[in-house]
Structures are given as C-alpha cells and as structure tokens.
N, C-alpha and C positions, 0 to 999 in steps of 0.2 A: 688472480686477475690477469686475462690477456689483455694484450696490446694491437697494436693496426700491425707491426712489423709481425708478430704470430702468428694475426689473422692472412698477412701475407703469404709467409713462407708455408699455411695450408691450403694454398690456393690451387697449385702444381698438382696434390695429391687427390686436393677434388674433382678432377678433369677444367678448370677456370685458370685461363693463361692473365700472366700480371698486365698483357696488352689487353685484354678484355675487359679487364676491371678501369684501366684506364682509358678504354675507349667509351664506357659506360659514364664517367667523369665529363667525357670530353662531348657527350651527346646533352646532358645535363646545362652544360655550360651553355652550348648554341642553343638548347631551347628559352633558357634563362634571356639572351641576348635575343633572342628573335620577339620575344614576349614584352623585351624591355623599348624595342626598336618600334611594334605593334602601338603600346602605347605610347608611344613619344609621336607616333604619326597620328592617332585617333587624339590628341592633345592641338597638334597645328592648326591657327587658324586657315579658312577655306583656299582654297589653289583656284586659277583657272584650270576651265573643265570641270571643276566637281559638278556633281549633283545634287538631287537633296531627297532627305528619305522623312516621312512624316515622324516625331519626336515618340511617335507609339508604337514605330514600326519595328524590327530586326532589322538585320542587318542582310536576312532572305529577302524583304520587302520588296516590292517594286518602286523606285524612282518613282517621285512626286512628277506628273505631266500636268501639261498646261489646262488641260480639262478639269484637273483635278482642284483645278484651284477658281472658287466660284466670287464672282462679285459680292463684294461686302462680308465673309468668311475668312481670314487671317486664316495660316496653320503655320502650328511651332512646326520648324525642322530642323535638321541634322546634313549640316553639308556631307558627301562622302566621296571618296574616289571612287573613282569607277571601273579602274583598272584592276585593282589589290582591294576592291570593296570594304576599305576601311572606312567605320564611318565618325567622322571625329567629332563625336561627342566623349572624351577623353575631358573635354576644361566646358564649364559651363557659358564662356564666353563665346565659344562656337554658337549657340544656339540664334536659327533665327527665325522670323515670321513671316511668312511670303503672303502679299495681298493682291488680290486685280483691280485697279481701278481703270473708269476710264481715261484710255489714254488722251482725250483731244481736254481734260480737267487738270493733268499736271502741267509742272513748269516744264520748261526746256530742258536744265540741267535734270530731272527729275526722269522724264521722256528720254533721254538719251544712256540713263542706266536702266530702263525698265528694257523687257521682253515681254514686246505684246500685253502692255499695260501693268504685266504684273512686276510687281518690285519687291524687293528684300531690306530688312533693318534689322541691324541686331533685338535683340528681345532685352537687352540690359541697359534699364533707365540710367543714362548717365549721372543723374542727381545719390541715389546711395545703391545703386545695383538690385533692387526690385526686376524681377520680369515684367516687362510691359504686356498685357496680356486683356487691357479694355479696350474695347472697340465700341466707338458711341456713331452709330449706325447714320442717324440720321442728320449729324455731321460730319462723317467722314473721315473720324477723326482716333487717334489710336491716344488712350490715358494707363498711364499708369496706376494701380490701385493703390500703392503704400501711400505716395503724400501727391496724388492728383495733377501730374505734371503732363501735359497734353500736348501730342507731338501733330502735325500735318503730311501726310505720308503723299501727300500728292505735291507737296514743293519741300524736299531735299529730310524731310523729317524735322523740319523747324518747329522751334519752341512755340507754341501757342499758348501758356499759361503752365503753373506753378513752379516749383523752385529747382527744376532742371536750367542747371548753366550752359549745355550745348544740346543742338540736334541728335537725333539718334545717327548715327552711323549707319551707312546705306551698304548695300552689297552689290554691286552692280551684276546684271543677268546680261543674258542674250538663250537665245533660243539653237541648238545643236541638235542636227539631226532630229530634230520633233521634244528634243529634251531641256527643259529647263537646268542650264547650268552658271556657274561662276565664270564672270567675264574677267572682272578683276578684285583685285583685293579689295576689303573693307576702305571707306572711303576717309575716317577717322580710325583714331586710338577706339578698341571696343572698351568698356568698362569705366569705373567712376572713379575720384577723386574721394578719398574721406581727408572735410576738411576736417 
C-alpha cells in the first residue's frame, strides 16, 4: 500500500514539481472560497441599487423594466446586483412581487416608496411563511392562499382580513437610469413568527 509521502517523493520523477501540486491545492481552496463568498452574497437581503430579474429568469436575463410590469399583473422577482450580477435568490426570503398601481389610489407613506406607482412587498405571508401569490383583481387586493389573509398594497401592505399579525414588508423602489431598482432596505423584519 502507498502513502501521500510516496506518492510525493514520485513527483520529481514524473516531471510534477511539489510547488505544482501545491499550487493546484491552493487554486482548489480560492475556488471553494469564491463559491462560498458567491453564495453568501446571492443569500443577502436586497441592497440599494439592486435590480430585479423575473423569478423564471437566469441570471442572462434582462432586468425587469418598468414597462414590464402591467396594471393589475404582480411578478415574483429576484433582487440582483447589477455590478457582479449576482442574483440573490440564495434564501427564499429575498423573493418579492412588484405591482403598478395607480399612483394618485395609494397612501402617502405608500407613494413615497413606490416608483412610478409600482411598489414592491415581500412574497412571505407573515402569518406561517406561505407565498403570497393571489391577487383578487377587482379589489385590488393581494391574499394569501394557505389560510386567506389579505394584505392592501396600495396603503403600506396592511392587514385587511385573516390571521396575519402584521403588513407585508414593503421594498422601497425609485426609478435609475430607466431601471427599476432598490431604494432602500426592507421596511420590516421579512418572514414569520411560528407561534
């Protein structure tokens, strides 16, 4: 049976210097660290500046623009840098749902974190972590499916009925260079309480 130290000392003979085998280690290592650092950033919640890339897109995709987002149509998305185009869907907490309503129908505090009407809210019912992902049209109004807890996206994401104990969490936007992006952080804690 050989050993690492044999397989060494035939390294010389095979034309493979012992710094080459160690430099092959040492490439090993920063790919492991760049991969670990990669996901730790596609994990962070949204930055200002980010973007947002449609939940069914790559990461080739093109940026969600304001056109793209039509009255009364929600779309899941995916905040992402736009520098190192990571895009952090790493935690499912990141995920959110950009909607346009009219602007002259929301609140003030509402209006003043949209861009050009459209606004952002987590997708994660704070009641047990469901995706919020109904949209009852002809109230305006965004439910959740697991236990029916109905949020108001036109004043701050307030509770309008079932057993959600707070608003949704809002994402505040602003409009860059023609891009819909992250103004500032989440405007709560994202995610639920299990009592």
């Amino acid at each position: 049976m050989h050993t690492r130290r044999d397989a060494i000392a035939l390294l010389p003979a095979a034309g493979v210097g012992t710094a080459t085998l160690l430099g092959c280690h040492c490439f090993v290592g920063q790919a492991r660290a760049q991969a670990a650092s990669q996901a730790q950033a596609a994990s962070e919640r949204a930055r200002a500046g980010d973007v947002f890339l449609s939940v069914n897109g790559g990461p080739d995709a093109a940026p969600i623009e304001p056109k793209d987002i039509q009255p009364g149509a929600p779309i899941m998305a995916w905040p992402m840098d736009p520098v190192g185009r990571i895009v952090r869907n790493g935690s499912r907490l990141n995920k959110v749902l950009l909607l346009r309503l009219d602007p002259s129908g929301l609140s003030a505090e509402t209006r003043d974190r949209a861009a050009d009407g459209i606004v952002a809210y987590t997708v994660i019912c704070p009641h047990t972590g469901c995706d919020v992902t109904g949209w009852i049209a002809d109230q305006a109004i965004l439910e959740c499916p697991c236990h029916s807890s109905l949020y108001n996206p036109r004043d701050g994401g307030a509770v309008l009925g079932g057993p959600a104990p707070r608003p949704l969490p809002a994402l505040p936007l602003k409009l860059l260079e023609g891009r819909i992006t992250v103004a500032r952080p989440f405007t709560s804690r994202v995610g639920f309480t299990q009592g």
